[in-house]
LUMTI-944851 format. One record per residue: residue in three letters; y, z, x of N, C-alpha, C, O in turn. Coordinates in steps of 0.2 Angstrom, whole numbers, padded with zeros to 4 digits, always signed. Example, Ala and Ser with C-alpha at 12.3 -4.5 7.8 and 13.67 -1.06 7.14 Angstrom:
2
ALA-0028+0039+0066-0022+0039+0062-0016+0039+0066-0017+0042+0071SER-0011+0035+0064-0005+0036+0068+0000+0039+0064+0006+0040+0067
// end
This chain:
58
UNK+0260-0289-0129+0257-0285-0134+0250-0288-0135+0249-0293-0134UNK+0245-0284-0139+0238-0286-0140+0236-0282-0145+0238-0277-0146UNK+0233-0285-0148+0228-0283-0153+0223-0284-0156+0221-0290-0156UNK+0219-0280-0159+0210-0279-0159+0210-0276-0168+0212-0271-0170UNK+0209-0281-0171+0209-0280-0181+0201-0281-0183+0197-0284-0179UNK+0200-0279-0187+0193-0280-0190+0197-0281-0200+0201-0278-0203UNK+0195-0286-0202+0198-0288-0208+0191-0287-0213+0187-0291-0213UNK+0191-0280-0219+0188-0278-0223+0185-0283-0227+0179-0284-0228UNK+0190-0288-0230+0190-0294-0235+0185-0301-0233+0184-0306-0237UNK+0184-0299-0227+0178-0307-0225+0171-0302-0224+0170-0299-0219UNK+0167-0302-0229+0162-0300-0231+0155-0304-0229+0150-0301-0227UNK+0155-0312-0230+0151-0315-0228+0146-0313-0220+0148-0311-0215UNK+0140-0312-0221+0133-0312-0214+0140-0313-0208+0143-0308-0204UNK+0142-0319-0208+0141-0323-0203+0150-0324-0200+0152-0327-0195UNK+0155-0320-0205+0159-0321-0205+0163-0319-0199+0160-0313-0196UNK+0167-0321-0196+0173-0319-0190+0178-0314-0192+0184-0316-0192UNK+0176-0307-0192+0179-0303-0196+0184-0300-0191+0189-0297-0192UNK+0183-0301-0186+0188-0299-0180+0192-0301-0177+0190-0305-0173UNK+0197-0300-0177+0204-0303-0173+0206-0301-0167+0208-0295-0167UNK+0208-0304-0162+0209-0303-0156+0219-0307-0156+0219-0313-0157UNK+0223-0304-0155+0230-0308-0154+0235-0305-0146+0236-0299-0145UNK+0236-0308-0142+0239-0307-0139+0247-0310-0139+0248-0316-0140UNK+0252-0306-0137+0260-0313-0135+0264-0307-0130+0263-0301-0130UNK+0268-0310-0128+0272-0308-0124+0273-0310-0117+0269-0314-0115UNK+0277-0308-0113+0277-0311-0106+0277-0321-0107+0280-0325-0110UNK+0272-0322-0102+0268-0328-0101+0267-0330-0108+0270-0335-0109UNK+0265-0327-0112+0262-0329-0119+0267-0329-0124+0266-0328-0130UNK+0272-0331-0121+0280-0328-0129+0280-0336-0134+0281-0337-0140UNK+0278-0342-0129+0278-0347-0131+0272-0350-0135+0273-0354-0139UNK+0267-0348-0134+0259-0350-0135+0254-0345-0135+0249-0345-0132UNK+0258-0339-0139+0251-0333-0139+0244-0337-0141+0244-0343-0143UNK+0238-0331-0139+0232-0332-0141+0229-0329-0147+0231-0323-0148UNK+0226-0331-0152+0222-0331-0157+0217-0332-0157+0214-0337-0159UNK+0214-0325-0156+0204-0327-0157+0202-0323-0162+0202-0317-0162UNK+0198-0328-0169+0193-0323-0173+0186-0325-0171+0184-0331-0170UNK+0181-0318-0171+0174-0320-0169+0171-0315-0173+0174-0311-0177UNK+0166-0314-0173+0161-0310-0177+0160-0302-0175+0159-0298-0179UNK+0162-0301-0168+0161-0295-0165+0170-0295-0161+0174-0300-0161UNK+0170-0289-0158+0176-0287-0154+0175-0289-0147+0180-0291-0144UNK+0168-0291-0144+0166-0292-0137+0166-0300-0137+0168-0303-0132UNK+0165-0304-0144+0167-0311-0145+0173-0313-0144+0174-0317-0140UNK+0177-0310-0146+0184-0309-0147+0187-0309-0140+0188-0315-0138UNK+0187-0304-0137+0189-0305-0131+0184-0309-0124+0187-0309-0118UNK+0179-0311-0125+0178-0314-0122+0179-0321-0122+0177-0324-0117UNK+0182-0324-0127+0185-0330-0132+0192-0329-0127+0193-0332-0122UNK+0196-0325-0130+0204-0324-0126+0202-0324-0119+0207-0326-0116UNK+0198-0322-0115+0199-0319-0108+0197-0327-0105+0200-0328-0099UNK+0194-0333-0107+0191-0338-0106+0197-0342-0109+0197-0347-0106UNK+0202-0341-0115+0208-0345-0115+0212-0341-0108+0213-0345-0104UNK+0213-0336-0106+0221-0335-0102+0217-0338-0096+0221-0340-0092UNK+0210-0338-0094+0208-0341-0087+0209-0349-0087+0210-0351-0081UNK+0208-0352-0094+0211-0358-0094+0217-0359-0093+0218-0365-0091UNK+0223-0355-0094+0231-0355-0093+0233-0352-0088+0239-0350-0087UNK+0226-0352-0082+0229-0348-0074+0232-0341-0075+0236-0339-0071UNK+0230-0337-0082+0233-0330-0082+0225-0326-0080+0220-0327-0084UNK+0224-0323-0073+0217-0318-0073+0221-0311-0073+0226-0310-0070UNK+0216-0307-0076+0215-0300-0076+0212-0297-0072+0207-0300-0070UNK+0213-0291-0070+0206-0286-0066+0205-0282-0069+0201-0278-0067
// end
């Protein structure tokens, strides 16, 4: 499963308002957890953890 959140409540400029959450399969044990400022942060933060855990996507 995955998921892409935008959190109302973190108002700051500069804040990591966005949530990127992956688990399941491979990830049942150690999902991933990325907040970043943008959606594009987000997942380019996760796509660069699972390349680190030998999981690539096409």
């Amino acid at each position: 499963m995955a998921m892409v959140k935008i959190d109302g409540e973190r108002q700051e400029p500069d804040a990591r308002r966005w949530t990127f959450v992956v688990t399941g399969g491979a990830l049942t044990a150690a999902p991933i957890r990325v907040d970043a400022a943008s959606p594009a942060d987000c997942l380019e933060d996760a796509l660069q953890i699972l390349r680190e855990r030998g999981i690539e996507l096409s």
